[in-house]
C-alpha positions as CSV (number, residue, x, y, z in Angstrom):
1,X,0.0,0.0,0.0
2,X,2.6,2.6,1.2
3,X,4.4,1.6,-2.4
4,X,1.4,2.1,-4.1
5,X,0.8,5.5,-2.5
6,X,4.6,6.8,-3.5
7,X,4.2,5.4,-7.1
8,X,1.1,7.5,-7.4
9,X,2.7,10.4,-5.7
10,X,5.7,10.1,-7.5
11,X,3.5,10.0,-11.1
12,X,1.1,12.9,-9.4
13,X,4.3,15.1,-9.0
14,X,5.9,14.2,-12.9
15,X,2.4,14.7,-13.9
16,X,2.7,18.1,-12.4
17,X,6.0,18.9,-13.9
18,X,5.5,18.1,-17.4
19,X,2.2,19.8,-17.4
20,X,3.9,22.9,-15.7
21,X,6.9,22.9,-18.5
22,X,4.5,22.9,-21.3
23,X,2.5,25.8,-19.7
24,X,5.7,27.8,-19.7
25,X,6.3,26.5,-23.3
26,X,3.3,27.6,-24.2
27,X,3.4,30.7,-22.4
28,X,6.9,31.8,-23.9
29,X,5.8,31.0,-27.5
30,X,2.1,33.4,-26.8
31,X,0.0,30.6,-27.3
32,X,-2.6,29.4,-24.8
33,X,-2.1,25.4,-23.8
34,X,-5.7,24.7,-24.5
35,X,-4.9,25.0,-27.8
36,X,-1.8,23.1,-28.3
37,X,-3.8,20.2,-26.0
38,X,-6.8,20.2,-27.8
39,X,-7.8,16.4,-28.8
40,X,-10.5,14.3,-30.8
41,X,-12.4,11.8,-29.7
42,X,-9.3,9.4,-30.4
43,X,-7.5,11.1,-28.0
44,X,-5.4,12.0,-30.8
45,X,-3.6,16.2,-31.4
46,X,-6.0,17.9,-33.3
47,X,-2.6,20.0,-34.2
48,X,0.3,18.1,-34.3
49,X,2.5,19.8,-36.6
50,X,1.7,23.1,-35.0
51,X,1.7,22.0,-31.6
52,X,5.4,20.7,-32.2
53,X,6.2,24.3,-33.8
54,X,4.9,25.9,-31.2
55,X,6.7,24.1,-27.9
56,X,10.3,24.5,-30.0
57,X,9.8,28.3,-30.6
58,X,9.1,28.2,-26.3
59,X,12.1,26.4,-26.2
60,X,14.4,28.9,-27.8
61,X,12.8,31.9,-26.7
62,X,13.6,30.7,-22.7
63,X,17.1,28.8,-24.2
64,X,18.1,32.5,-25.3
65,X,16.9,34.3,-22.1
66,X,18.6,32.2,-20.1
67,X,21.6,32.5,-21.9
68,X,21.5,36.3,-21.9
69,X,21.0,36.4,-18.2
70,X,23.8,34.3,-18.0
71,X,25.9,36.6,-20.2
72,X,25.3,39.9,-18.5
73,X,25.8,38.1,-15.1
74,X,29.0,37.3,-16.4
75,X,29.7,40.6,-18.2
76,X,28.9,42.6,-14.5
77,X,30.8,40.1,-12.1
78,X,33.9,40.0,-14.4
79,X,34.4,43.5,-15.7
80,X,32.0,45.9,-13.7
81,X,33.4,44.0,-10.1
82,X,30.0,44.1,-9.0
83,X,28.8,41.6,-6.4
84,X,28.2,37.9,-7.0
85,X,24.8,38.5,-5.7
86,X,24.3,41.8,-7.2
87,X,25.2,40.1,-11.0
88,X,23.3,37.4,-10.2
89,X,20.1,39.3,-9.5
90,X,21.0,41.4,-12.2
91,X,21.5,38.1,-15.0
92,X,17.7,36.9,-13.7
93,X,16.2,40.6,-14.5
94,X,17.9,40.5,-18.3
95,X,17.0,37.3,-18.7
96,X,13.2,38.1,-17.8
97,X,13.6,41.5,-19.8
98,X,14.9,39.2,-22.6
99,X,12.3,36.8,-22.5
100,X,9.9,39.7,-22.9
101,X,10.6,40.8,-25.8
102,X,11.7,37.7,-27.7
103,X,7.9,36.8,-26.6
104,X,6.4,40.6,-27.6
105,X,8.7,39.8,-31.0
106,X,7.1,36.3,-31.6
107,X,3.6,37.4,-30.6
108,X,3.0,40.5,-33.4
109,X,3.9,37.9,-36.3
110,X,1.1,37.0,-38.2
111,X,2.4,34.0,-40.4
112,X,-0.6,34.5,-42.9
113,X,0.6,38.3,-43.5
114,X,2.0,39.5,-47.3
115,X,5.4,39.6,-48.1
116,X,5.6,43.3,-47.6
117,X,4.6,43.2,-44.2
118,X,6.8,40.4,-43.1
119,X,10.0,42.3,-44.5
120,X,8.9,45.7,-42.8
121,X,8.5,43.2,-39.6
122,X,11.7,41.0,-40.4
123,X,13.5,44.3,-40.7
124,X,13.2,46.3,-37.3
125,X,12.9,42.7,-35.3
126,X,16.3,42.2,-36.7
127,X,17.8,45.3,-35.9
128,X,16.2,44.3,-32.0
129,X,17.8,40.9,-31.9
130,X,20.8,42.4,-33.3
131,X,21.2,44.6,-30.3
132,X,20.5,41.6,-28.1
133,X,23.3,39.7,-29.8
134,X,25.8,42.1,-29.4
135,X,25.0,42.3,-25.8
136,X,25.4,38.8,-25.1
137,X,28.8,38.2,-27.7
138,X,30.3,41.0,-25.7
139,X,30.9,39.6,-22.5
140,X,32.4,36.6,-24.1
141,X,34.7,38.1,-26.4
142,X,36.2,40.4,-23.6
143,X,37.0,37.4,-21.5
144,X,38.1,35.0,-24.3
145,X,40.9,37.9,-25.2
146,X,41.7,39.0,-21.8
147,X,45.3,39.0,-22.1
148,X,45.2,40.8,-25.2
149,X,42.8,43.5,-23.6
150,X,45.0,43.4,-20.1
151,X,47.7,44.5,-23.0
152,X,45.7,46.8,-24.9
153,X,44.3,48.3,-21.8
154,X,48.3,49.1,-20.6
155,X,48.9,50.9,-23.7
156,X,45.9,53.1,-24.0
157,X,46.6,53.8,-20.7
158,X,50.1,54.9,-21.6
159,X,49.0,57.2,-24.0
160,X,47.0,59.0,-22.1
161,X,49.5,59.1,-19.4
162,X,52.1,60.9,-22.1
163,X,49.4,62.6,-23.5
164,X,48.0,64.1,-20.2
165,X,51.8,65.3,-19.1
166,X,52.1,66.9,-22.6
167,X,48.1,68.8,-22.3
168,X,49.3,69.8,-18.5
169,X,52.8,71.2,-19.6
170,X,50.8,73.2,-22.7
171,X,48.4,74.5,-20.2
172,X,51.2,75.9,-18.0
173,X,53.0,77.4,-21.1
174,X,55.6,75.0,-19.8
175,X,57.2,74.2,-22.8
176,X,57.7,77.9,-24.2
177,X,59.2,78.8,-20.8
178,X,61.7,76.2,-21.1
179,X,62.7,77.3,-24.8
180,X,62.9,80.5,-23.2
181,X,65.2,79.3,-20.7
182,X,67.1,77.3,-22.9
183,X,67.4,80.5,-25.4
184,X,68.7,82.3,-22.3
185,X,71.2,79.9,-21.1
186,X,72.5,80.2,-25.0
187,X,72.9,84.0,-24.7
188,X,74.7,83.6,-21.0
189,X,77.3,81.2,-22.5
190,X,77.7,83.5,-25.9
191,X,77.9,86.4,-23.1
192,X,80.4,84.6,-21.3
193,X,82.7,83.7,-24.4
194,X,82.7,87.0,-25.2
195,X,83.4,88.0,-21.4
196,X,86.6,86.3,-21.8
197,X,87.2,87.3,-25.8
198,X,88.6,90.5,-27.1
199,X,86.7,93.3,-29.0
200,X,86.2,92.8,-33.0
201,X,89.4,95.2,-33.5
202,X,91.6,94.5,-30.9
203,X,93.6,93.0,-33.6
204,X,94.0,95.3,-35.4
205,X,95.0,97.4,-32.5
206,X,97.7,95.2,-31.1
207,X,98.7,94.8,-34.7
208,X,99.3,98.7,-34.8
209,X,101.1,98.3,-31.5
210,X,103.6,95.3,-33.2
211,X,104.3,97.8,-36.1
212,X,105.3,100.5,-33.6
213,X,107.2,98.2,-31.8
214,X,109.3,97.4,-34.8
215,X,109.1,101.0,-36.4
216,X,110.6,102.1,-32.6
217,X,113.0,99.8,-32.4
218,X,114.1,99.8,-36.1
219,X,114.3,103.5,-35.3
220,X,116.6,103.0,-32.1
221,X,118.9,100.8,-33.6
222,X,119.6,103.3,-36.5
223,X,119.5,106.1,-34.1
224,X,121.6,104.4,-31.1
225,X,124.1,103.6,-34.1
226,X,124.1,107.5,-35.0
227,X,124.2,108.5,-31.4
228,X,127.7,106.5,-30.9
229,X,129.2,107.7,-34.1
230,X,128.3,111.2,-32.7
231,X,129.9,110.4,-29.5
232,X,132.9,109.0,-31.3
233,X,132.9,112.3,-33.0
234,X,132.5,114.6,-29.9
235,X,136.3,113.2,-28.3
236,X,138.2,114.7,-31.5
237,X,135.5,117.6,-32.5
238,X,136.1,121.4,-31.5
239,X,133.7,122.7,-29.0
240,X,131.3,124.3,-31.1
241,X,131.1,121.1,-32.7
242,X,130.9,119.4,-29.7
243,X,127.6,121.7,-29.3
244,X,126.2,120.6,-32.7
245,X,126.6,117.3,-31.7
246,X,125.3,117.2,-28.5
247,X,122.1,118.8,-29.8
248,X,121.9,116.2,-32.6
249,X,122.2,113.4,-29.6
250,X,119.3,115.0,-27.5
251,X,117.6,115.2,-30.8
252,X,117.7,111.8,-31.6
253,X,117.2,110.5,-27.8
254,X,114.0,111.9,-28.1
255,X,113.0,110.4,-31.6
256,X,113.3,107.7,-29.2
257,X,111.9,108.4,-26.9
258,X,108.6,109.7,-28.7
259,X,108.3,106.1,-30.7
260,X,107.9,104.7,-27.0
261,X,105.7,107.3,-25.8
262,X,104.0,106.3,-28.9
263,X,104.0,102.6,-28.2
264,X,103.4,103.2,-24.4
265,X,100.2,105.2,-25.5
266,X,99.1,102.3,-27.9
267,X,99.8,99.7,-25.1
268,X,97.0,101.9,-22.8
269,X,94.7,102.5,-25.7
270,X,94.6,98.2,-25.8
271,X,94.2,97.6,-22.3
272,X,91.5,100.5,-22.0
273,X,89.5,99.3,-25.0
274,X,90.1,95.6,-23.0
275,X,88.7,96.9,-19.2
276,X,86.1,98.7,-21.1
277,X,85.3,95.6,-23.6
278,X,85.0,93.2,-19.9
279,X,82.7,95.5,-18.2
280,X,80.1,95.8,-20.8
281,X,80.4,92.2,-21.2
282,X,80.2,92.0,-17.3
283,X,77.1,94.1,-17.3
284,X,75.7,92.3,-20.5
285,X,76.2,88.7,-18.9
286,X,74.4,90.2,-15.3
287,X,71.4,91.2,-17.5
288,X,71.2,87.9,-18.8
289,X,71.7,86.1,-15.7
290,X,68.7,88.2,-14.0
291,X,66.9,87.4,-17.1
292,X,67.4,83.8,-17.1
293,X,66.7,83.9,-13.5
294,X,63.4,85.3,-13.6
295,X,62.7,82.9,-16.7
296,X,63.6,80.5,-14.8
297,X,61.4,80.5,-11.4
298,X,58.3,80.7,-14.1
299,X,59.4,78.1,-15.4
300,X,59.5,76.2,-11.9
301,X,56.1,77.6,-10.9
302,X,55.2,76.6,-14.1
303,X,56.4,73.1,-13.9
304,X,55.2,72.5,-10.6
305,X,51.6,73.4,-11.9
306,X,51.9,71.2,-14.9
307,X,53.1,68.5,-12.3
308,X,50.0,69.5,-10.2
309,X,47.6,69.4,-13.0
310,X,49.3,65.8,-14.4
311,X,48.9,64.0,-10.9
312,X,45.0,65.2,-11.2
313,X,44.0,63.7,-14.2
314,X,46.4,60.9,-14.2
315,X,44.4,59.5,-11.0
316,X,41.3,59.6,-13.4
317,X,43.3,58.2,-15.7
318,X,44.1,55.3,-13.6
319,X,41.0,54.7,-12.3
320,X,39.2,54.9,-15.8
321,X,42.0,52.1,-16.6
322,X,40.9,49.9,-13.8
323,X,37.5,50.9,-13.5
324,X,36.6,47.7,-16.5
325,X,34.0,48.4,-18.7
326,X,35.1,51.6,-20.2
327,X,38.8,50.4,-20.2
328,X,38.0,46.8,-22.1
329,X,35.4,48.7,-24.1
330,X,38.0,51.1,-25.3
331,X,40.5,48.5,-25.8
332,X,37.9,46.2,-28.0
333,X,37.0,49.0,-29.9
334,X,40.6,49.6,-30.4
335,X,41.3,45.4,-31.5
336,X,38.2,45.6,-33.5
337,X,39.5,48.2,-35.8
338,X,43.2,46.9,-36.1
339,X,43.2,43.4,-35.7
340,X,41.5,41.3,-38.4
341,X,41.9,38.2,-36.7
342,X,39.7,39.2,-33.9
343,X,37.7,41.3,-36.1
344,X,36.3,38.2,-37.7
345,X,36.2,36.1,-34.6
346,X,33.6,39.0,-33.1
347,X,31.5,38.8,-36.3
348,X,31.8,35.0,-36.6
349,X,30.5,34.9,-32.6
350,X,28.1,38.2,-33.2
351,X,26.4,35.9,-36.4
352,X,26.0,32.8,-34.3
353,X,24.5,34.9,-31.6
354,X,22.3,36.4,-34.1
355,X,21.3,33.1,-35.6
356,X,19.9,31.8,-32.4
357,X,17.9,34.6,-31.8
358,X,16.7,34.4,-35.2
359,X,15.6,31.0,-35.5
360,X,12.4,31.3,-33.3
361,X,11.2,34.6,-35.4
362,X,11.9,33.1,-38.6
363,X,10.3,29.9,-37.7
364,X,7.0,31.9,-37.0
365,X,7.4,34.0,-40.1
366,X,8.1,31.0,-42.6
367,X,5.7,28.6,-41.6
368,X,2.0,28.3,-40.9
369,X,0.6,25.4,-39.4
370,X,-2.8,24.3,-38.2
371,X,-2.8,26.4,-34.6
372,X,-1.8,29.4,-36.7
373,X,-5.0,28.7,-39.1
374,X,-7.3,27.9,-35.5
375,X,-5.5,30.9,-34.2
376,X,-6.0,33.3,-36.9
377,X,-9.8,32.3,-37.6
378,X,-10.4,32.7,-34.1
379,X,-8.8,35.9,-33.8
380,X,-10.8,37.0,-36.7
381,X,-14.5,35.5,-35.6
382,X,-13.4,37.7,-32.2
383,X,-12.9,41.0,-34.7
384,X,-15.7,39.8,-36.6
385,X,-17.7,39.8,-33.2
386,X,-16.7,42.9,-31.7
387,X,-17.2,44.8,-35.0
388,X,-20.8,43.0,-34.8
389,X,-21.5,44.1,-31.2
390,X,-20.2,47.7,-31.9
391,X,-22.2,48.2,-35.0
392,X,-25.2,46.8,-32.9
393,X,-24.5,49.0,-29.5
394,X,-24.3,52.2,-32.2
395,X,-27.4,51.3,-33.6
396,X,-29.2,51.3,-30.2
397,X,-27.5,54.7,-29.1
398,X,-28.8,56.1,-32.1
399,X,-32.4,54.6,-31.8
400,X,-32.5,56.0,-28.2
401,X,-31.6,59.4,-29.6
402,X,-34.7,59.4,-32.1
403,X,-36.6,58.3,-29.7
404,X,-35.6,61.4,-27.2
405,X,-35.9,63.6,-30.1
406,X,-39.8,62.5,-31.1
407,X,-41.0,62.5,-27.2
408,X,-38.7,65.8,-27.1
409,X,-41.0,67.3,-30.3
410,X,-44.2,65.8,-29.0
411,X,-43.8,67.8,-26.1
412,X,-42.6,70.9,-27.8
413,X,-45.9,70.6,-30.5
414,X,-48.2,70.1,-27.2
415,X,-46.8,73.7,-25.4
416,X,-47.2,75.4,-29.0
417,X,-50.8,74.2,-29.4
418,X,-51.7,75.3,-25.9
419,X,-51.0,79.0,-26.1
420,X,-51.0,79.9,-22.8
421,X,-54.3,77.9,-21.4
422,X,-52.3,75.9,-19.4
423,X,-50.4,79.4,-17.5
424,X,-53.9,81.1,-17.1
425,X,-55.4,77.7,-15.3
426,X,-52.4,77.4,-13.1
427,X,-52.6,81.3,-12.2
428,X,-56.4,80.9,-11.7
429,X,-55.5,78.3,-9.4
430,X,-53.2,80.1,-7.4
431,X,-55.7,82.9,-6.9
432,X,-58.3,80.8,-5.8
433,X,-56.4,79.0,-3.6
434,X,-55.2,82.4,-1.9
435,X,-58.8,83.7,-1.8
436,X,-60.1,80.5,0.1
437,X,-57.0,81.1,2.6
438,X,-58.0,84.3,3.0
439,X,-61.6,83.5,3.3
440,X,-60.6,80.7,6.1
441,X,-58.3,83.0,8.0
442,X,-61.4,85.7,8.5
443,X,-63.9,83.9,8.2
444,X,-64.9,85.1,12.0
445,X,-64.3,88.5,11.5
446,X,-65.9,89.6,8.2
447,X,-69.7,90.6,7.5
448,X,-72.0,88.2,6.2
449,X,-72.5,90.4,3.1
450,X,-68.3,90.6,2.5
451,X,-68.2,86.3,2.9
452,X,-70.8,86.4,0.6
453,X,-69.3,88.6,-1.6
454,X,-66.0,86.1,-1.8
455,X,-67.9,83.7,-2.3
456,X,-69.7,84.6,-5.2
457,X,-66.0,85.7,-6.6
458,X,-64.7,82.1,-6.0
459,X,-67.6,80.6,-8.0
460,X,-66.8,83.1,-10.9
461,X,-63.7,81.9,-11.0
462,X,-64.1,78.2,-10.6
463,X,-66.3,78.5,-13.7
464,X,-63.7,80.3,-15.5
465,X,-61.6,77.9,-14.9
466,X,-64.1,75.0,-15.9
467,X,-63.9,77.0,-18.9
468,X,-60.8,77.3,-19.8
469,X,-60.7,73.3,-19.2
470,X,-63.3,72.7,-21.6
471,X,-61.6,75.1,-24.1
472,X,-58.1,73.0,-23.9
């Protein structure tokens, strides 16, 4: 017995199962179970064909959420560092979002539409599960080239590193500066050689001085030689000889003398033009050296906000490298559009992709079966009845409105053809019924001849009004 009770539990609870599966089937592919389940007397499908059709579209569209969830729970946990929780509860919400609209997708087809309409509808569903794919072939192609990426990821980050010190030193003006300071240190050197070089005709001065030199001593040799033939000529002359000599001695002594004075004079001239030469060259060189100075603390303020600016961005930098989706996305794009090899493995992946997602809508397109001819007749008979029971609900609203309009011109006829008898009756009424007050209220008070008086008024005026009754 207790065997008997699990083997009818255990068939109860497969029972359940299958009869659960093929409601989500069914479900996924928009088409109610009834349906698909619908037998003959035989017990036989009344729609085979179409029910197979029908559970294999289901099939894909929950094989391809599933596989999308699992994609963009990959995609977030490997590349975005989010939780294993968090991309979890993130795969199950693409995957439902997924299903969703592979089911909205599926469900507009009609399979009985014209050529026209299924390439319009082909068109943008394709451009939808094209999206999808890449979405899903994403994720894997990052992590199926990771190395490569890790690589490409190093050297865009390099590049913007070099990149990012060359914008901050342009911002600063650092680079002019340091020409400037280069172009200065160039001047300060040229001032310096010519500190310690001679003025452009110094040359030609000491050259001047040389032939003076020779010219004076050329001259001193002739004259010394004259000078000691005079002397020689002074021990045997007479006195006023001796005279004439002695003058032509002093003479000549200061011939030499005056070449001397003439190369002594040269000589300062040189060292003048040389003390004069170094202090402009002195006071040339401190100009420079100010200059360069000055040129050269911008410079350092300069640097040091270049260096400022630099450490800023390269911490975004850095973290936009490690931050993952923007860095492999980057470097992707950046293998996409230089490498062939993984150009075609991305479109070979991105087609497969594309291929699943396909199948299901192309199926539906292609092919219609028998539940596509029971579900397009009764989707029509249900048109065919609304349509019915909107005509017939308009055609009641429209007899209720003739219907108000006739009672409305009855009435309007009726207060035309009465002219006023009606408004005289109801005032006549009014005024007898105010008399008879009156008459009740006093009816202690006033003379007999008075009451009789109001009486005879209300009789005149019931008959009037008998009147005007008989005259309506």
């Amino acid at each position: 017995m207790r065997t008997l009770n699990e083997h009818t539990f255990m068939a109860a609870l497969a029972h359940a199962l299958v009869n659960a599966a093929k409601s989500l089937l069914a479900l996924s592919a928009a088409v109610s179970l009834k349906v698909l389940d619908a037998q003959d007397s035989n017990g036989n499908y009344l729609y085979a064909r179409g029910r197979h059709k029908y559970f294999g579209m289901g099939a894909l569209v929950i094989f391809f959420a599933v596989f999308a969830g699992y994609g963009m729970a990959h995609m977030l946990a490997s590349m975005v560092n989010v939780s294993s929780t968090g991309a979890i509860i993130a795969g199950c919400l693409w995957a439902v979002f997924q299903w969703c609209l592979e089911r909205q997708m599926i469900m507009s087809i009609q399979s009985d539409a014209g050529w026209r309409a299924k390439s319009m509808g082909l068109f943008w569903r394709s451009l939808l599960a094209l999206l999808s794919a890449i979405t899903m072939v994403y994720p894997f192609f990052v992590d199926s080239n990771r190395a490569e990426i890790t690589v490409k990821t190093g050297e865009l980050e390099r590049t913007r590193l070099i990149q990012n010190l060359q914008s901050a030193q342009l911002a600063t003006g650092l680079p002019t500066l340091q020409q400037d300071v280069a172009a200065l240190d160039d001047k300060l050197q040229k001032a310096e050689d010519k500190l310690h070089s001679e003025p452009p005709h110094m040359a030609e001065m000491r050259q001047q001085l040389q032939t003076l030199r020779e010219q004076a001593k050329t001259e001193e040799r002739r004259t010394n030689g004259q000078i000691a033939n005079w002397r020689k000529a002074m021990t045997i002359a007479l006195p006023e000889q001796t005279v004439l000599l002695e003058q032509k001695i002093s003479a000549a002594q200061n011939r030499i003398n005056a070449a001397k004075a003439r190369c002594l004079r040269q000589e300062q001239d040189i060292n003048t033009t040389l003390i004069a030469w170094r202090k402009e060259k002195l006071v040339e060189k401190a100009q420079v050296a100010e200059e360069r100075h000055e040129a050269n603390a911008i410079a350092s303020k300069a640097r040091a906000d270049a260096q400022s600016l630099e450490k800023i961005q390269t911490e975004h930098i850095q973290a936009a490298s490690h931050a993952g989706f923007a860095a492999d996305f980057a470097a992707t794009w950046d293998m996409l559009q230089n490498d062939m090899h993984r150009r075609l493995q991305f479109i070979w992946w991105l087609l497969w992709f594309l291929t699943i997602e396909l199948v299901a809508i192309i199926v539906k397109f292609t092919s219609h079966t028998d539940v596509d001819a029971r579900l397009n007749a009764d989707e029509h008979l249900l048109k065919v009845d609304i349509s019915s029971n909107f005509t017939l609900r308009r055609e009641q609203i429209e007899v209720g409105q003739l219907r108000e309009m006739t009672a409305l011109k009855g009435e309007r006829a009726a207060l035309q053809a009465d002219d006023g008898i009606t408004a005289a009756a109801l005032a006549t009424i009014r005024q007898m019924r105010q008399l008879e007050q009156q008459a009740e209220l006093s009816s202690s008070n006033v003379p007999s001849g008075l009451r009789s008086l109001l009486q005879e008024t209300l009789n005149t005026m019931n008959a009037n009004f008998l009147r005007l009754l008989a005259n309506k």
